[in-house]
N, C-alpha and C positions, 0 to 999 in steps of 0.2 A: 476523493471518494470516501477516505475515511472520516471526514467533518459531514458529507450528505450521509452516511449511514447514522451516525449522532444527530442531525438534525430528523430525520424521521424519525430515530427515535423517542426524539423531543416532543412533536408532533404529536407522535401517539400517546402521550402524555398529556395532551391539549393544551403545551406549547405555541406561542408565537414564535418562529424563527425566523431571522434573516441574516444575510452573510455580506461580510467588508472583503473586500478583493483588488485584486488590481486586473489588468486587462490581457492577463495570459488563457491557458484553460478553463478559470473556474469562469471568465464571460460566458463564455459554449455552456459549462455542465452542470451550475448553479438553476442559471432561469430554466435549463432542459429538466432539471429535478425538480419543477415549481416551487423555487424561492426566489424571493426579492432580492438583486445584490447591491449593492451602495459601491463604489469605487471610491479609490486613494490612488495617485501616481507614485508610488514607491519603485524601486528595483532592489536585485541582491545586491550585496556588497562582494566587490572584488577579492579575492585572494591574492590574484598577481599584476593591478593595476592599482600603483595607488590613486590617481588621477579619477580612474571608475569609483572607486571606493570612499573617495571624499565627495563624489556627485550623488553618492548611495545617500551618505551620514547627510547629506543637506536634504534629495528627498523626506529623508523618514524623518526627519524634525523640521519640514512644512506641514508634514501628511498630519503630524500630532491636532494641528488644528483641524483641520476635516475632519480627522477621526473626532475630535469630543464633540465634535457638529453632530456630525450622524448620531451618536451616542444618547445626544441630549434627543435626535430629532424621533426615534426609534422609540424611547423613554427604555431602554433596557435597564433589566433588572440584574443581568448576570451578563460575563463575557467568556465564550468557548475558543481559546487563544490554540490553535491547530500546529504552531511551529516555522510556520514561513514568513519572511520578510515582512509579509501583511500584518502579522500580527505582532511587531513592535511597537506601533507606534498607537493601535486599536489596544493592547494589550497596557500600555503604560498610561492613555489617556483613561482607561478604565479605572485602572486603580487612582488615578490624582480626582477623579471624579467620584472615587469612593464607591463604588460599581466591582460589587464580586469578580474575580479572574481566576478562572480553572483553566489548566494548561494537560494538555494532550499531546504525548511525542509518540510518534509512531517506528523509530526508529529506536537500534538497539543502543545509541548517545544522545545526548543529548546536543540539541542545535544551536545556534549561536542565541539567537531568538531567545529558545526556553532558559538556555542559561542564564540568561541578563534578564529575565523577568522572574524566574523560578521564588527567589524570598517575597516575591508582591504578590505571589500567587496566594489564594487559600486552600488550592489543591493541584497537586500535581498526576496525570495520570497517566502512566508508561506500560508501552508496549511489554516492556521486559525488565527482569529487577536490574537494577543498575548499583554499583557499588558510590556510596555515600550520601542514597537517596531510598535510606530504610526507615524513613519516619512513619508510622500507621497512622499519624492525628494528620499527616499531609500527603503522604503518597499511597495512590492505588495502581497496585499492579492489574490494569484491566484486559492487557494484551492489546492488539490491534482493530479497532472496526472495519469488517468486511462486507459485503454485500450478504444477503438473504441467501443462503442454498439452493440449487437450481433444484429441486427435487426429484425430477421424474425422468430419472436414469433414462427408460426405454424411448422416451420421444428423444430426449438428446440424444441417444442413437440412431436413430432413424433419419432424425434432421442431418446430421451426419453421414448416412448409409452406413454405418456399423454394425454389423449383427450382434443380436444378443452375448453368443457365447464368444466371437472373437476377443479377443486382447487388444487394449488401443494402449499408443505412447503418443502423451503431448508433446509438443514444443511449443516451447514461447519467451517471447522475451523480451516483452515489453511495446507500447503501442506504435514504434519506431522499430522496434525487434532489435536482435544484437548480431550482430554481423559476423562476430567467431562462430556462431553456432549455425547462426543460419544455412550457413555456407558446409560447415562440416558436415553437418543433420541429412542435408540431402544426398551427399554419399556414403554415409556411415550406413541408413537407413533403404538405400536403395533396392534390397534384395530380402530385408524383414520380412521371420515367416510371422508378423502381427501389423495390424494395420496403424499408420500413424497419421497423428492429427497436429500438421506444422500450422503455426496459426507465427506467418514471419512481420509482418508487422506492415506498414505502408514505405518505408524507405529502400527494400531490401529484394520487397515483392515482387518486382517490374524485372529482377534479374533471375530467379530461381521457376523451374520447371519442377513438376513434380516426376522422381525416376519410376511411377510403376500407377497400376488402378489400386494399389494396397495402401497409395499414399495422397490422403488429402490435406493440400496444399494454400491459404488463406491468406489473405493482408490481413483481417481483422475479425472480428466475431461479435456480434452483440444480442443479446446478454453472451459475457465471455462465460457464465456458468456454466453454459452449455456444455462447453468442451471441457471443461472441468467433471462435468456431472458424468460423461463421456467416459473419459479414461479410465486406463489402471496405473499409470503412473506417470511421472510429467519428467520432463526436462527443464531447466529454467534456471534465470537469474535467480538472486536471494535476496529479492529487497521487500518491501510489504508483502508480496505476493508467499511467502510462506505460509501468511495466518491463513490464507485461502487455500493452498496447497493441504492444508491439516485439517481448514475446517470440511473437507470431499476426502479425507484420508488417505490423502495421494503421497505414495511414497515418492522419492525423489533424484536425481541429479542434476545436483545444485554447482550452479557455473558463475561466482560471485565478478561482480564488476568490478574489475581492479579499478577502477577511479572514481569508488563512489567515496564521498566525504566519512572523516574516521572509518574507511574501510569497513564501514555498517556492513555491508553486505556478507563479509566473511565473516563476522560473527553470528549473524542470522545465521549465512550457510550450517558453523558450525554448532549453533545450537540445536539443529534440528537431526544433524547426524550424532552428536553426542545423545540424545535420545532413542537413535536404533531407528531413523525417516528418512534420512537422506544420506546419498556420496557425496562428497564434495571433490570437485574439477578443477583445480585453476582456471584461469582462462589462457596463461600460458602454454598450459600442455594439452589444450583441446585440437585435438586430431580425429579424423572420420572412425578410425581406427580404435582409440580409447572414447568417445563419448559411445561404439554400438559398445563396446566388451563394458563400459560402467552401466549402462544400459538396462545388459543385459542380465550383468551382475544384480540389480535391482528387481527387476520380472523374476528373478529366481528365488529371491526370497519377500517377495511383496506382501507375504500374508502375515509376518511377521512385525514388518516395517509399514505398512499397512497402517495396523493397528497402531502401532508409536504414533507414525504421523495426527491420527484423529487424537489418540492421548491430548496431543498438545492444541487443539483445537481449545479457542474462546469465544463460544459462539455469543455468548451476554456481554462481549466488551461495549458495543456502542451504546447497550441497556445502560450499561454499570455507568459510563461518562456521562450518560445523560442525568442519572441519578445524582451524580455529583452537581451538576450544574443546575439541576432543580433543589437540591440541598443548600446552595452556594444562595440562590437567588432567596429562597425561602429564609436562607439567614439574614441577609439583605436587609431583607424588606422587616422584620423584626428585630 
């Protein structure tokens, strides 16, 4: 999602874009955002298989020749390298082809990917400052690209049955949902004098009831703004979804993934609480009992935290990446 918000905003630039991929999500959400995708057979590379891991390192240096295929067939001028697997071998063939490489992480580390390309790059541009990557001639701190603001609060109520003056609490946690919370949420929340808006994801859904009419209950939402535009403050993982969490000013408790890679998530969590946005939860100690009292603790100072949260809002990040990669291309070509 954060490479289609860069490509529109390329677009609106009048831009030609088109996107390298392989055959997970971006098949579905690329040609649904009308762009052309080009495929590579790549996968990740294992952690705890070396077996998988050496089946990785052969894909992604066959895919090298496909990749400078399309490269050449495309005629690009610039390449917007996003951080995943895909873009090793699209990212390396770019630069042996002498073809601009601006690199985009959206996370609070950098991935194996940006690391091994980051000196070939001519621009690096990070969600967040990171220590030993303060060069101004190569890095922009542009924050995260998010989708477009849902604007218009009172219909997103309404789609939702919310009254204007009631108070809503999200939940969410991701398009599979997270299972400690899901499961907590619905007894924590069972007796809330505010209405909630659990949006549990499609794996989780088929099991949970909603306990009252004060609580609506979702596998999924689309546009997710909606419910964003909706609330007064969210519950949630801390992985991307923060810049979105800030860019709606939604204060927060934040319930980091213990097994996300370089434990990103606890650092997002805690940048956004060291800013006066969010609590942060383990996911250890997540109990019905301590997510309604962190909850609640947040609904009672949200006007304060509120404001933090939007503080930290980048709503020009996918402008800014774009702008690097139109500057990348324009150097290019002269």
């Amino acid at each position: 999602m954060p490479a289609i918000a860069v490509a529109d905003a390329l677009r609106a630039e009048g831009a030609q874009v088109t996107f390298v991929g392989g055959e997970r999500a971006e098949a579905e959400l690329v040609p649904k955002a009308g762009y052309e995708l080009d495929t590579i057979n790549v996968e990740g590379i294992s952690r705890s298989n070396p077996l998988k891991a050496a089946r990785a390192v052969g894909k992604a240096v066959g895919a090298l020749g496909a990749a400078r295929k399309i490269l050449k067939a495309r005629q690009a001028d610039a390449v917007l390298g996003g951080g995943g697997y895909v873009a090793g071998p699209v990212g390396l063939a770019a630069t042996r082809a002498k073809i601009p490489l601006v690199l985009s992480e959206a996370d609070s580390h950098l991935g194996l990917t940006n690391r091994l390309l980051a000196k070939r790059a001519v621009k690096l541009c990070l969600a967040f400052p990171l220590e030993g990557h303060e060069d101004p001639t190569r890095v922009h701190v542009t924050g995260r690209p998010v989708p477009a603001v849902y604007a218009d609060r009172a219909r997103a109520r309404a789609q939702l049955g919310i009254g204007p003056e009631e108070t809503a609490v999200l939940i969410f946690g991701g398009s599979l949902g997270a299972r400690s919370i899901n499961h907590a949420a619905v007894e924590a929340f069972k007796d809330a004098p505010y209405r909630v808006i659990h949006v549990a994801g499609t794996r989780d859904f088929p099991d949970l009831s909603a306990p009252g009419e004060h609580y609506v209950l979702l596998d999924y939402l689309t546009p997710f703004g909606i419910a964003l535009a909706a609330a007064d403050a969210a519950v949630a993982r801390s992985g991307g979804s923060v810049f979105e969490l800030a860019q709606y000013g939604l204060p927060a408790v934040l319930i980091p993934y213990p097994h996300a890679t370089g434990d990103h998530q606890t650092t997002n969590a805690r940048w956004m609480a060291d800013a006066g946005a969010a609590r942060v939860l383990p996911d250890n100690e997540v109990t019905a009992e301590r997510l309604r009292s962190e909850t609640d603790a947040v609904l009672a100072a949200r006007e304060d935290m509120a404001a933090a949260s939007l503080a930290l809002a980048r709503p020009n990040a996918a402008a800014d990446i774009a702008r690097e990669v139109l500057d990348a291309a324009a150097r290019g070509r002269g």
